[in-house]
N, C-alpha and C positions, 0 to 999 in steps of 0.2 A: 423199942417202940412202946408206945404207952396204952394198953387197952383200951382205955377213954376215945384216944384219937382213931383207933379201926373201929369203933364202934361207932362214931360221930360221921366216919367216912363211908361206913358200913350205911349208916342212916340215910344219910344226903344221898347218896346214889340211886336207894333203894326210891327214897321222896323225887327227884328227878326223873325218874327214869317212869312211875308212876302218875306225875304231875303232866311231864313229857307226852305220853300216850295217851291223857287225857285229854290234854291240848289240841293232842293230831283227832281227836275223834269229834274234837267238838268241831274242828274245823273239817271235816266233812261231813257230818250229820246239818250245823247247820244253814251252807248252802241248799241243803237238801230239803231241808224243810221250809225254806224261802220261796224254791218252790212249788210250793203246796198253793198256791194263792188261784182262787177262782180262776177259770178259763177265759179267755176273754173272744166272744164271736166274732165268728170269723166272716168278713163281707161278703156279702152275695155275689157270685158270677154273673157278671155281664152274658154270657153263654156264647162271646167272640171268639175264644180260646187262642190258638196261638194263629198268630199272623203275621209271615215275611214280608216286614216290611222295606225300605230302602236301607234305613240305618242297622239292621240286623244285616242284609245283606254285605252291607260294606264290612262289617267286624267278619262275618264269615272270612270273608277275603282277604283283609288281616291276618286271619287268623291259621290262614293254610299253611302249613310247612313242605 
């Protein structure tokens, strides 16, 4: 084997594996900082709050096991 070439392989792994874990970092930082974007308000309550109606009722009843 040629020193050149453990050193060239030596290299490239080290730059991948480097490169690699940058990658994965960027790629969760930046969803994360996406984000970050102003809140956006939130509509006023009606102050009806929940109400059984007919078509809730029937999913109910669908929905029984």
């Amino acid at each position: 084997m040629n020193i050149g070439s453990i050193i060239g392989r030596r290299q490239f792994l080290k730059s991948a594996t480097i490169f690699g874990g940058l990658a994965a970092l960027l790629g969760i930082v930046r969803p994360a900082a996406a984000g970050l974007k102003e809140p956006q308000r939130q509509p006023e309550h009606s102050g009806q709050g929940y109400r059984l109606t007919e078509h809730v009722k029937k999913y109910y009843e669908t929905a029984r096991l």
